[in-house]
Chimera marker file (.cmm) of the C-alpha trace (Angstrom):
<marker_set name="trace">
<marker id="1" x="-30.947" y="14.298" z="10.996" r="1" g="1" b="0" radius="0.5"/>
<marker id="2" x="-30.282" y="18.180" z="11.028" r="1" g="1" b="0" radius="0.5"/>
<marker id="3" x="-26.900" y="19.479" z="9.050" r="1" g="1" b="0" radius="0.5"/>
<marker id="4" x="-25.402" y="20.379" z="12.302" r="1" g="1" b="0" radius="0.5"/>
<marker id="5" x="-25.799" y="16.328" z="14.085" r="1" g="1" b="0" radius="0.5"/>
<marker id="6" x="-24.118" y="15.079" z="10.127" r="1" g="1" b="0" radius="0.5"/>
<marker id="7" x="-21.232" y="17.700" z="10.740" r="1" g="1" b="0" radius="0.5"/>
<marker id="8" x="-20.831" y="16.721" z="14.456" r="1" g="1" b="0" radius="0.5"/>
<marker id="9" x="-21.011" y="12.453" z="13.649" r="1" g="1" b="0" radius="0.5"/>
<marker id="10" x="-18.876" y="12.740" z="10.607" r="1" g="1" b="0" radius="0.5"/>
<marker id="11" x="-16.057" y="14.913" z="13.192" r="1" g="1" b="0" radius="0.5"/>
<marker id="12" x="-16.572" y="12.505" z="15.509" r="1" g="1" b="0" radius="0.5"/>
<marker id="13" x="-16.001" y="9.234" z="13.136" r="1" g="1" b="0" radius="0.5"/>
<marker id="14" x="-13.126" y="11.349" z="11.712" r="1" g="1" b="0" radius="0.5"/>
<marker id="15" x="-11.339" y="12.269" z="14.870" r="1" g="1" b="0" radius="0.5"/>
<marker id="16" x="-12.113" y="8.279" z="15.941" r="1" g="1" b="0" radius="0.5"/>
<marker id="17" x="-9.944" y="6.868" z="13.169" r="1" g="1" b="0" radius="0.5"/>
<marker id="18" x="-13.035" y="5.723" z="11.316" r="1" g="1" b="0" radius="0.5"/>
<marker id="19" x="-12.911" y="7.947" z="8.282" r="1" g="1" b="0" radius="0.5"/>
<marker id="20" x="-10.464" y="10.131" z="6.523" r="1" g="1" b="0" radius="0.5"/>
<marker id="21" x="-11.092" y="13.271" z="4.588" r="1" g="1" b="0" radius="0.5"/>
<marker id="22" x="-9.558" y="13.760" z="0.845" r="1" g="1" b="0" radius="0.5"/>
<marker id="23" x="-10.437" y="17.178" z="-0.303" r="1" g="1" b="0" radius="0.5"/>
<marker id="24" x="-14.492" y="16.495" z="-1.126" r="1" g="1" b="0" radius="0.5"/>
<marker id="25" x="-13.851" y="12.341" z="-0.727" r="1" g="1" b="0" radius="0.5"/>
<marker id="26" x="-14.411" y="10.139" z="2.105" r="1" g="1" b="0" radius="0.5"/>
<marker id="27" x="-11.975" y="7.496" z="2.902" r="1" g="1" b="0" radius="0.5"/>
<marker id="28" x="-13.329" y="4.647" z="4.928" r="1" g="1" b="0" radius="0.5"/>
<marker id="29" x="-10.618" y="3.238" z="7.324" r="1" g="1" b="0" radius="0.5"/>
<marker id="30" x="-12.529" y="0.954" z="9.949" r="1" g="1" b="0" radius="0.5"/>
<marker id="31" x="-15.043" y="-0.318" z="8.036" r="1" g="1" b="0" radius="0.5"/>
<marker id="32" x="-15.526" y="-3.164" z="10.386" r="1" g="1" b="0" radius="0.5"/>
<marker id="33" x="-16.765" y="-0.370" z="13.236" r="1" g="1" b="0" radius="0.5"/>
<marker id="34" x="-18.378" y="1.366" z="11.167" r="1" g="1" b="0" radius="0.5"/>
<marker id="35" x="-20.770" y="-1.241" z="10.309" r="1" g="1" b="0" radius="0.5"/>
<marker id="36" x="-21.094" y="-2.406" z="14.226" r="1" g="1" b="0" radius="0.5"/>
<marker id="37" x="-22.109" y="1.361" z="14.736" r="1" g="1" b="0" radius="0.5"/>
<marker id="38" x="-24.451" y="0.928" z="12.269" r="1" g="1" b="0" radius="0.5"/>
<marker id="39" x="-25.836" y="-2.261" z="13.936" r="1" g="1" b="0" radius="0.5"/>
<marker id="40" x="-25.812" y="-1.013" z="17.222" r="1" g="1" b="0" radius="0.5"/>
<marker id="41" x="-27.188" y="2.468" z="16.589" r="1" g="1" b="0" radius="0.5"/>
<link id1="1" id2="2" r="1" g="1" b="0" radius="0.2"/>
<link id1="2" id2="3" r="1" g="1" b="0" radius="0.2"/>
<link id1="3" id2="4" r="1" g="1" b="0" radius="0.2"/>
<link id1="4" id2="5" r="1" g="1" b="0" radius="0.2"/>
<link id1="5" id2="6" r="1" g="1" b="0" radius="0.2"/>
<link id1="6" id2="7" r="1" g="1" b="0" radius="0.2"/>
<link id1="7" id2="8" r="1" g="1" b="0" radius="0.2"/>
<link id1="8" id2="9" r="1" g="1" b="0" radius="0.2"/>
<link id1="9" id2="10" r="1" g="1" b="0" radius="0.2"/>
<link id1="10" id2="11" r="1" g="1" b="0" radius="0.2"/>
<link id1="11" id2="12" r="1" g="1" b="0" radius="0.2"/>
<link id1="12" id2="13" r="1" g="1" b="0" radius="0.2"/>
<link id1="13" id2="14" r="1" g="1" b="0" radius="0.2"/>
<link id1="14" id2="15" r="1" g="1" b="0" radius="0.2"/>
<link id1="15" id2="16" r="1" g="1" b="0" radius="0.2"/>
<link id1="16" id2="17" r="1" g="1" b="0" radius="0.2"/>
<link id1="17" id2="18" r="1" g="1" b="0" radius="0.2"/>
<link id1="18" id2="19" r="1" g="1" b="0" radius="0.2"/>
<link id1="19" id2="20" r="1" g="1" b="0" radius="0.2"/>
<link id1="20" id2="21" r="1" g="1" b="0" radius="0.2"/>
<link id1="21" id2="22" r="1" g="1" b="0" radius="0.2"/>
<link id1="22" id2="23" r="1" g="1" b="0" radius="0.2"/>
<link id1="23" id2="24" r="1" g="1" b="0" radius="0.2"/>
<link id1="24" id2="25" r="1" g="1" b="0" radius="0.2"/>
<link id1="25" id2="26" r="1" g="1" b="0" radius="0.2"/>
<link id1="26" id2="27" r="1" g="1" b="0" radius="0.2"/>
<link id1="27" id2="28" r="1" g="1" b="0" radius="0.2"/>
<link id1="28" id2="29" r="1" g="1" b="0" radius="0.2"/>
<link id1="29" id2="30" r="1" g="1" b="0" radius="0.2"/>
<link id1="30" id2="31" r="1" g="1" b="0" radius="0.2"/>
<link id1="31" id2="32" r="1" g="1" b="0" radius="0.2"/>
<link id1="32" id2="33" r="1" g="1" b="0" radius="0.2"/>
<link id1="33" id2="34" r="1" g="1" b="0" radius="0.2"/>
<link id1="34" id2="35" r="1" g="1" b="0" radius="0.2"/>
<link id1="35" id2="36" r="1" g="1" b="0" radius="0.2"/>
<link id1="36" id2="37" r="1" g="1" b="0" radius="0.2"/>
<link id1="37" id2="38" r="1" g="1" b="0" radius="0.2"/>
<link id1="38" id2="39" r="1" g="1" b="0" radius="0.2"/>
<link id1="39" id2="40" r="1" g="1" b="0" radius="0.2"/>
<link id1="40" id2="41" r="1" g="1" b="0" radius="0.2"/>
</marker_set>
């Protein structure tokens, strides 16, 4: 996966409620759909 599609997923998961950013941390807040995204693909 190029740096570019990381940049655009982690937006994407970010702007979905999935994760939260903390200065150079990543919070996990739906880790339950995360892990179905995972599954799913």
């Amino acid at each position: 996966m190029s740096t570019e599609s990381v940049i655009r997923v982690m937006k994407d998961f970010k702007d979905g409620g999935l994760i939260k950013f903390e200065g150079k941390d990543i919070e996990l807040i739906n880790i339950e759909k995360l892990m179905k995204i995972s599954e799913l693909g």
